[in-house]
Structures are given as structure tokens and as C-alpha cells.
C-alpha positions in Angstrom: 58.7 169.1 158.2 60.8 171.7 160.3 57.9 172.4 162.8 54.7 170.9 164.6 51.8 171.8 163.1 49.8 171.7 166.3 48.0 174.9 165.8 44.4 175.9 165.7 42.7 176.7 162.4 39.5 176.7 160.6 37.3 176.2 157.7 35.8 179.0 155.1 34.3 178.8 151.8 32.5 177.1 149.1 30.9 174.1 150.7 32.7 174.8 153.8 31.3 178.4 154.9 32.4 180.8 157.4 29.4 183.3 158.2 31.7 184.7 160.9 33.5 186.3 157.8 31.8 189.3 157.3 32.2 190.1 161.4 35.8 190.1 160.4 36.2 194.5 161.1 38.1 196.0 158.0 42.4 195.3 158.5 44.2 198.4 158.8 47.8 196.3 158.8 48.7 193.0 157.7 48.0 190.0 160.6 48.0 186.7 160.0 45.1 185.4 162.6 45.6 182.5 165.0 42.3 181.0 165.1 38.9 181.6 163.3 35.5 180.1 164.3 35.1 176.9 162.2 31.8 175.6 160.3 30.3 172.7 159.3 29.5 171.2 155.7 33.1 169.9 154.3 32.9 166.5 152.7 36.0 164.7 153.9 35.3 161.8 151.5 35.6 163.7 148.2 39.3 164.7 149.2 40.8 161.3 147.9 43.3 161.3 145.3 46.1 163.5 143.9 46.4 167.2 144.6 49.0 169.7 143.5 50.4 172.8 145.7 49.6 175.6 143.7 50.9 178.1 146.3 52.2 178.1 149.7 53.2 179.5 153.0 55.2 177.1 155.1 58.0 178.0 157.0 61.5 176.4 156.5 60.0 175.1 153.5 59.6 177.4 150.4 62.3 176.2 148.0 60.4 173.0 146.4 59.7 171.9 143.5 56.5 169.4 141.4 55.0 169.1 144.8 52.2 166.6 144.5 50.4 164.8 147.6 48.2 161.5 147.7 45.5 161.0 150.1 44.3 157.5 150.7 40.7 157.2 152.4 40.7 154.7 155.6 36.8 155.1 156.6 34.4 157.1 158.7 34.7 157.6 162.0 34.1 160.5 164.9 36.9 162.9 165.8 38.2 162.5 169.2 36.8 164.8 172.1 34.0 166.0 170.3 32.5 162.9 168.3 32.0 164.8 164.6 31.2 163.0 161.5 34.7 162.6 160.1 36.9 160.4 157.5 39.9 158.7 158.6 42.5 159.2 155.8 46.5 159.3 155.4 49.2 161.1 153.0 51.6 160.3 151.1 53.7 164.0 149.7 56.6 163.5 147.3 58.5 166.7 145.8 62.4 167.7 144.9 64.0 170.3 147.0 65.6 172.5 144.9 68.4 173.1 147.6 70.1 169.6 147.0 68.0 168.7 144.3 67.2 165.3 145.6 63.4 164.1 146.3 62.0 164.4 149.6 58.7 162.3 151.0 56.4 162.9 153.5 53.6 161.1 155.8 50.1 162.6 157.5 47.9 160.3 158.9 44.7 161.4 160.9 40.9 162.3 160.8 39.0 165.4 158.7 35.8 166.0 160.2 32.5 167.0 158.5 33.7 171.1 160.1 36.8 170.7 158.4 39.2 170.3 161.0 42.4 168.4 160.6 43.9 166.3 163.7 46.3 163.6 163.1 50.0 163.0 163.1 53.3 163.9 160.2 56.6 162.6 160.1 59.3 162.5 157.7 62.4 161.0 156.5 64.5 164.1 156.6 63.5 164.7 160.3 63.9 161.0 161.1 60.5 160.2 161.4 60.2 162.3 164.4 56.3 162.0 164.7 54.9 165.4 164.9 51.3 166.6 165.9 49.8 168.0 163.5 46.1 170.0 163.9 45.3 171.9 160.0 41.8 172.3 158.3 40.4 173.5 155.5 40.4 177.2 154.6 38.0 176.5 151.9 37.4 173.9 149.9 34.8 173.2 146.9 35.3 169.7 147.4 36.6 168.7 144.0 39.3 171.1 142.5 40.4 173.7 144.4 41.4 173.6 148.5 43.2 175.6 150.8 44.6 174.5 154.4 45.2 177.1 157.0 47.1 176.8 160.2 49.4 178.7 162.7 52.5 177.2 163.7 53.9 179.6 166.3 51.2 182.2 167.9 52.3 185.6 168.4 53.5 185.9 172.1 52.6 189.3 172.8 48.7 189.3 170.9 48.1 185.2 170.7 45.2 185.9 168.5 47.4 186.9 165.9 50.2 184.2 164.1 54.0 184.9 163.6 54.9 181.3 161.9 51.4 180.9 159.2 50.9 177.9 157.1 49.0 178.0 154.3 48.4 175.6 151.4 46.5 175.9 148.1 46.2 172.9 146.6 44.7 171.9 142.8 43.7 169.0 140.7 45.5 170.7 138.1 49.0 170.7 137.6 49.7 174.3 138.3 51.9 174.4 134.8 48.7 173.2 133.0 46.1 175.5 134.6 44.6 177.9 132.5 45.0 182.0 132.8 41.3 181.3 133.7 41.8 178.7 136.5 44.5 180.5 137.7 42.7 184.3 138.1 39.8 182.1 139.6 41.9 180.6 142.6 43.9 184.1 143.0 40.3 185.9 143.8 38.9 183.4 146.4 42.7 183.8 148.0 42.2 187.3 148.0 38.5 187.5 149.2 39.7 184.8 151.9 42.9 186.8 153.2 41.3 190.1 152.4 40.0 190.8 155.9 43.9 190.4 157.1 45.7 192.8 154.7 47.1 189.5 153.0 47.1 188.9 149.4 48.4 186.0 146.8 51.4 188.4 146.7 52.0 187.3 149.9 51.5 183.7 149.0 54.3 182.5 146.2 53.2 180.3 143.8 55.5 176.7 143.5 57.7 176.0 141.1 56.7 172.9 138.4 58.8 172.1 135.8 57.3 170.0 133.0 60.5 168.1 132.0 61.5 167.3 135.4 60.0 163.8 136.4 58.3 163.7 139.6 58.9 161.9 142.7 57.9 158.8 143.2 56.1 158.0 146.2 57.7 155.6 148.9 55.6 153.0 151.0 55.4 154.7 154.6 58.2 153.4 157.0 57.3 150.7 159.4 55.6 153.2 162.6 53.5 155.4 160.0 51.9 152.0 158.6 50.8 150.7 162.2 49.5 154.1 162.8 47.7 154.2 159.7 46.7 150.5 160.5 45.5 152.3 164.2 43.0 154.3 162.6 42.2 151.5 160.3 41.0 149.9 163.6 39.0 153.0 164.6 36.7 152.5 161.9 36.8 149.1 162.1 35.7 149.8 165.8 33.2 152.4 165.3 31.4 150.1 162.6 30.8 147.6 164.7 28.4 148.4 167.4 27.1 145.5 167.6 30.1 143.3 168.8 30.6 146.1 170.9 27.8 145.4 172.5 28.1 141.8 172.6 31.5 142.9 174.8 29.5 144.6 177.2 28.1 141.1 178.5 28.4 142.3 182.1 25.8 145.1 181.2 23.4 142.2 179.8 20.8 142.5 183.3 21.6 146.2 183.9 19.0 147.6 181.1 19.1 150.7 183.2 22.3 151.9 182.7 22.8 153.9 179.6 26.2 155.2 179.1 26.3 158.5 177.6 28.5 160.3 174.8 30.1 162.4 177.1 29.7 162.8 180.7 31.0 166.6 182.0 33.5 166.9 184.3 34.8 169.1 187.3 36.6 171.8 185.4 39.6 172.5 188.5 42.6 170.2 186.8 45.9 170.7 187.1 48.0 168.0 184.5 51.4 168.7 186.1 50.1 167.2 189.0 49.2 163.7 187.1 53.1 162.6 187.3 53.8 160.0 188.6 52.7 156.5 189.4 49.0 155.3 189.6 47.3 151.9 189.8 44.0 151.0 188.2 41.3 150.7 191.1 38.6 150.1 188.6 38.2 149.6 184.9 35.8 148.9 182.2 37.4 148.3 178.8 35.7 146.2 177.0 38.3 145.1 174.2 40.8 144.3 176.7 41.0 141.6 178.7 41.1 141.5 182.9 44.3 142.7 184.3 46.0 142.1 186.9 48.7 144.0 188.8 47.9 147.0 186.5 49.6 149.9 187.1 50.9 152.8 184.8 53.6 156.1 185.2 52.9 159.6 183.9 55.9 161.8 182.5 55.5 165.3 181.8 56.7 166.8 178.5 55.8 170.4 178.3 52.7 173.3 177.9 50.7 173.5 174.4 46.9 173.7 174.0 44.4 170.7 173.3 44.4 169.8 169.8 41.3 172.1 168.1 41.2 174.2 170.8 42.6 177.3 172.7 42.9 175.4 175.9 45.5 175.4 177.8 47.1 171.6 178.0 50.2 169.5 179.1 52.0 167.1 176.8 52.1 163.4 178.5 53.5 160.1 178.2 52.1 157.3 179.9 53.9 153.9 180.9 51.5 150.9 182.1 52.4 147.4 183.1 49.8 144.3 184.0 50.0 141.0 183.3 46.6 139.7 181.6 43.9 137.2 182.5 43.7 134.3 182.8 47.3 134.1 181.8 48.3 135.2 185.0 51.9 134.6 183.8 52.4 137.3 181.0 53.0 140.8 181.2 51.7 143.2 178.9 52.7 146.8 178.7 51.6 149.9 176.7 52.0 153.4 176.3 49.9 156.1 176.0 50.9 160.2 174.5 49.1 163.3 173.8 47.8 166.2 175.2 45.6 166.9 178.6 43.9 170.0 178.9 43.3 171.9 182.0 39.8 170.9 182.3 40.7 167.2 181.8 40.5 166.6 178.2 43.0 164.1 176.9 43.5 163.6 173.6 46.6 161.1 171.8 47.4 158.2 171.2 47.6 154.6 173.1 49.9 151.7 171.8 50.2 147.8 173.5 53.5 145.9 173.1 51.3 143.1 172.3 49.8 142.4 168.9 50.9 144.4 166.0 51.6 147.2 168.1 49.1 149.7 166.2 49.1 153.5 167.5 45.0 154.2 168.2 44.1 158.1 168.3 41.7 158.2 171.7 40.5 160.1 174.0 39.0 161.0 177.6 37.5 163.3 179.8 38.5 163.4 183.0 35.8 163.3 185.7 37.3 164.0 188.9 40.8 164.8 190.0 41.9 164.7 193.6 45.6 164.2 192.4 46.8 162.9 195.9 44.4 160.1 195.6 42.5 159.4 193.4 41.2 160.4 189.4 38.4 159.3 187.2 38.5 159.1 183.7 35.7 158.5 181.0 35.8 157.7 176.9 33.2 156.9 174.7 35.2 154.2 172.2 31.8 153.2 169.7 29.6 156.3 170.0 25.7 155.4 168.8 24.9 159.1 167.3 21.2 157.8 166.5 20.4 157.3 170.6 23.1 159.7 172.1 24.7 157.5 173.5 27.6 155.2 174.0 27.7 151.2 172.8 31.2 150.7 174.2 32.6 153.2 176.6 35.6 152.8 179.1 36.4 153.9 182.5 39.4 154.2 184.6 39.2 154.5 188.3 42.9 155.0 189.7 44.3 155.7 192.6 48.0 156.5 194.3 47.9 153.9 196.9 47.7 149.9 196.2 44.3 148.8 195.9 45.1 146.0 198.2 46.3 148.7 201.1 43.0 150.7 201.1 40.7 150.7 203.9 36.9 150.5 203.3 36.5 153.8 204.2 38.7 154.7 201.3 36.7 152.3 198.8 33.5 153.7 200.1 34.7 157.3 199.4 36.2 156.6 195.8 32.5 154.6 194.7 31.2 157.4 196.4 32.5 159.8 193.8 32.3 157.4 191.2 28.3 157.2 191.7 28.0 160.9 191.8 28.9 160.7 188.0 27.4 157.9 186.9 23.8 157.6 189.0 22.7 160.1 186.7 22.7 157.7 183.6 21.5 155.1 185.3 24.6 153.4 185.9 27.2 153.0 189.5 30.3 152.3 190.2 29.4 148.2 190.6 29.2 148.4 186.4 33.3 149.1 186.4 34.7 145.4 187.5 37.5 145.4 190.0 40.7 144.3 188.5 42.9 141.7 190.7 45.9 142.5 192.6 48.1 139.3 193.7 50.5 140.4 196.2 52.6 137.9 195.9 52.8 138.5 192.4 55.7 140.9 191.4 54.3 143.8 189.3 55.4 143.7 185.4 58.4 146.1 184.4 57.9 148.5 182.5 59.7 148.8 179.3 60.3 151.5 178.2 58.8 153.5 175.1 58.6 151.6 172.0 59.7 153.0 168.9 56.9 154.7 167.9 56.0 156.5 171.0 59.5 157.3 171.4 59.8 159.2 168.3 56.1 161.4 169.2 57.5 162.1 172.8 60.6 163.7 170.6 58.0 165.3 168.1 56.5 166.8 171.4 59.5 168.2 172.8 60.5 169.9 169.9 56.8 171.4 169.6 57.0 172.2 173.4 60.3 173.9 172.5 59.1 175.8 169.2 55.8 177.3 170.7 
């Protein structure tokens, strides 16, 4: 795992299929693409078990040997930002370099969507469980043999629609040593018909090396940080299964029948991310698995420029710091962190972790509203999306502001629930559904702490991304 895999890619093929194939115009030279126009009809579920590389394009990583990866189902859930059907799942890879001849193990946890898009996070051993972003898909799949994963790794800085640094992987049921001449011509022609358009053939694509008298790797138990994250999305499902105690959270909405909180509420598209850093303090909130703060506050760090996970859009890499100390224990301070990516129109996509608790990594995600970064921003997620009504059973909101709530005149309050309604009115819904939390001036705020491990080692995985791109 030399590089992030935070790229763009697509799905083609068997039951995932690309029409937008056959617009493809005839190549004249050979050009890896950087993104293709996804479709639906993968079947993230049937992916569980073993698979074998059968051949492979990866960068810094071509000398391998009996490569075999485990997928482990977690659930269904949505993907983040755009609420697709999708399966939680993680990865357990085991193979010997052939280098030093000594086995190597990797971890990918994350969601595959119904369109075949990959998002999650790897790390590994041998990078020191750096956690890297990672954003593959399927190339084409038929769901129970044969699958290939397509991504870019580094776009081409002068053309960015086409790649310098691919990755591709074709993966089998089959031992490659034990395929038949049949199997094997069969998976060479859909590689061919897939790269065709692009000049690229299975030429281009070595097969991997398995040697039948060579034992293969065992696989390891993920290390402690890839458990809790795979524990995170474990909550996800957990989450989105359970609309009803969702609901049951949402006590404050019991006389309100009017409000109706929607998937997604659209935001003003002028954002600028950089200008996020810094430090903020919670004005309002609605969360309903958390308890009332008080004192809350958080920092934002900048990390670097990438794009929104399955997207083109432009984004900054953040890490977020918060402090609070949690009611009605007025006496003990929580803190958290937050890491991922936010897009130029708002869209925030990552990962959010509490020093409390088992200290589980949850993939998440926002929109942002309204951003007057001098003042004030507004934020909106959708945490149990109801797919049946179009709606949302448990959806959060932050309100936050750059001066303490308790040194705001009511001309600023008015203004801020001002903008606050011009959002929410529309779903039948104001700013009097997002409670207040309590500031006690008297009250010191909490410290913060400092990144724990986990997030620590993804603000490193984004560095090195921000520096590879």
C-alpha cells in the first residue's frame, strides 16, 4: 500500500453495465482514463468470500506472489453523500512478496454501493498502518466468479481525464494455477473488450505469480484501529436498521407533525474550505444519539487539495478537534475528532471518532448549507435515511458560529435563525427544532486532546495523498 487510492472510477459489465461504452470514440494511442460514468445493478452482497488476483496493475506493487483476499460482509447501508443501496463490508489480503520473501497483510474497510462504487479506508502493516483513503469500484463484475476493480491513483496533470498511476485488479474464484485454458481465454476477452476503447490489452496487464507448493499466507486479525473502524461501520448498519429508535430519539419532534426532514436539503454552491480553519462553537445542534453539550466547541486544520470521494470536485482534506463536557454531567469532558474531505460546494465526507466509548471511527457525512465563514456556517446530514417516504428519521444539524454564543447580540441570533429558517421553512421545519446547547461562563471550556491514534494515522494517510496527487 505505497499510495492512496483516493481516485475516481467506475463500474462496467456483466451485471454491472456501462451503456456509456459504446460512446467511448475509437483510441488512436494507449490512455489509461481517469474517470468513466458509473451504472447501477452490482450486487454488493454476492462479493463475500475468497477471491484470487488473477492479474494486476498496481503501482509499487507488481512483484507478489499467491495473492488471495477475504471479504467479510458487515450489513446494508447507504453510501455517504448520495444515500445508494450499499453493503458495508471489510478485507482481509494476505500474499508473499517475492522481494524478501516474507508474507505481507493488508486491511480495506468501507461501503460497495448497488453502482458499484467503492469508498472506504486501507492500511497496512508495512506502511504502519497509515490509514489511507481509498475510492475503487468495480470494472465489471458477474457477481460470482470473475471481477475487476478499476481506479486512478495519480491523474495526468496536463489532460486530468486521462490517468498516469492506473490500478487495476482482476480477481477470480479460481486459483489462477487451477483455471482452465478455457476460464482463462474467457477472462482475457472481457479484459480486452473492457480496455479495448483505450489501446490497452491483457498484455498490458501481467498475470500474478501462484506457485502450488508454496503455502499461502495466513491471514492476521486486523490491528486494534482497523477493528474499531470496522466495528464503526458495524454501527452504521446497526444505525440505519433501526428507524424506529431513531425516531423514538427525535422526542422533541413528537408535537411538530409538520416538520419533515428531508434526505438532502441543497445548499448555496459559493464555499471556500480553506476558509473553515479555525475555531468555531456550536450555536445550535440537533443530534439525536448524542447527548446535550455544553461548552461545545471544535478547531479546523487544513491538510491539503484532492477531490470529494466519487467525484471530480474539487475538495480540501480536514481535521476537526471538538471539546464539550456532556449533560447532565456537567463535570466531564468529552472530545472527538472528525477527518475527510470538503468539497467546494460543501460536501463533507470522513470520518468522526469520540474519545469516549470504544472509540469506533463512523464514515459520515454533510452538506453544508450556508457559509458566511466570518460568522457563521450551517451544516446538514441525514444519519437513518427512510428511502420508502424520502425522507429522513434521524438527521442532524449544526449551527456554528466564530463568536461565543453567550457574546451575541439579538440582532445576531435573529439574523443566524434568520438563515436557518430560509432552509428549513420549506420542509416544514425552523430553526426552534435545533435545541440551543448551554454555555456556562464560568465554566472553563474542555481541552482538547489532541488526535487519537486512529485519526492521527488518517491525517498522515492524507498528507501523503495530498503530497502524491
Amino acid at each position: 500500500m505505497q499510495e492512496s487510492k483516493w481516485s475516481y472510477v467506475v463500474v462496467l459489465g456483466g451485471w454491472c453495465i456501462a451503456a456509456g461504452m459504446s460512446q467511448v470514440p475509437p483510441c488512436t494511442e494507449k490512455a489509461f482514463p481517469s474517470s468513466i460514468q458509473p451504472q447501477s445493478g452490482c450486487q454488493p452482497e454476492k462479493s463475500t468470500g475468497m477471491w484470487y488476483r488473477y492479474r494486476m496493475v498496481e503501482p509499487g506493487k507488481n512483484i507478489i506472489l499467491n495473492e488471495r483476499a477475504n471479504v467479510t460482509g458487515i450489513g446494508p447501508t447507504t453510501t455517504p453523500l448520495t444515500s445508494d443501496p450499499a453493503h458495508a463490508y471489510w478485507v482481509s489480503t494476505a500474499y508473499t512478496n517475492q522481494e524478501d520473501n516474507k508474507c505481507h497483510v493488508e486491511y480495506y474497510m468501507g461501503m460497495y454501493s448497488n453502482n458499484g462504487k467503492k469508498v472506504g479506508y486501507g492500511l497496512s502493516p508495512d506502511d504502519d498502518f497509515v490509514i489511507h483513503p481509498e475510492n475503487v469500484a468495480v470494472f465489471y463484475t458477474d457477481n460470482t466468479k470473475f471481477m475487476v476493480e478499476y481506479g486512478c491513483l495519480k491523474k495526468n496533470s496536463q489532460n486530468p481525464k486521462l490517468c498516469d498511476a492506473p490500478l487495476i485488479h482482476a480477481e477470480s474464484r479460481i486459483r489462477p494455477d487451477q483455471m482452465s485454458d478455457e476460464d482463462q481465454e474467457a477472462y482475457d476477452k472481457i479484459l480486452n473488450d473492457l480496455f479495448a476503447p483505450y489501446c490497452v490489452t491483457v498484455d498490458d496487464i501481467p498475470k500474478q505469480a501462484y506457485d502450488a507448493e508454496k503455502p499461502f499466507c495466513d491471514f492476521v486479525p486486523p490491528p486494534d484501529c482497523a477493528t474499531r473502524m470496522i466495528n464503526g461501520l458495524g454501527e452504521i448498519v446497526v444505525t440505519a436498521t433501526s428507524t424506529a429508535k431513531a425516531k423514538n430519539k427525535l422526542a422533541l419532534q413528537a408535537d411538530r407533525n409538520t416538520c419533515k426532514w428531508p434526505l438532502v436539503i441543497p445548499g448555496e454552491k459559493r464555499h471556500e474550505p480553506t476558509k473553515l480553519v479555525g475555531q468555531w462553537y456550536l450555536y445550535r445542534k440537533l443530534y439525536p444519539s448524542e447527548p446535550s453539550s455544553i461548552n461545545q466547541r471544535y478547531n479546523v486544520h487544513n491538510i491539503g487539495a484532492g477531490e470529494l470521494p466519487l467525484s471530480d470536485i474539487p475538495a480540501q482534506w480536514q481535521w476537526i478537534e471538538y471539546s464539550q463536557y456532556d449533560a447532565p454531567d456537567e463535570n466531564t469532558c468529552r472530545t472527538g475528532f472528525w477527518t475527510g474531505a470538503v468539497g467546494s460546494g460543501g460536501q463533507q465526507i470522513g470520518f468522526g471518532v469520540s474519545t469516549q466509548g470504544p472509540q469506533m471511527p463512523v464514515l459520515n457525512n454533510m452538506n453544508g448549507l450556508y457559509y458566511d465563514n466570518a460568522k457563521f456556517s450551517l451544516d446538514y446530514g441525514c444519519i437513518v435515511p427512510n428511502t420508502k417516504t424520502n425522507t429522513c428519521d434521524s438527521p442532524y444539524v449544526y449551527a456554528s458560529v466564530r463568536t461565543h454564543p453567550n457574546k451575541l447580540t439579538q440582532a445576531d441570533k435573529d439574523g443566524f435563525d434568520k438563515i436557518i429558517n430560509s432552509f428549513l421553512n420549506k420542509y416544514g421545519c425552523s430553526a426552534s427544532d435545533v435545541p440551543k446547547p448551554k454555555y456556562v461562563d464560568a465554566k472553563p471550556f474542555c481541552n482538547y486532546t489532541g488526535p487519537n491514534d486512529c485519526i492521527a494515522k488518517a491525517i498522515k494517510g492524507l498528507t501523503q495523498a495530498t503530497q502524491n496527487a
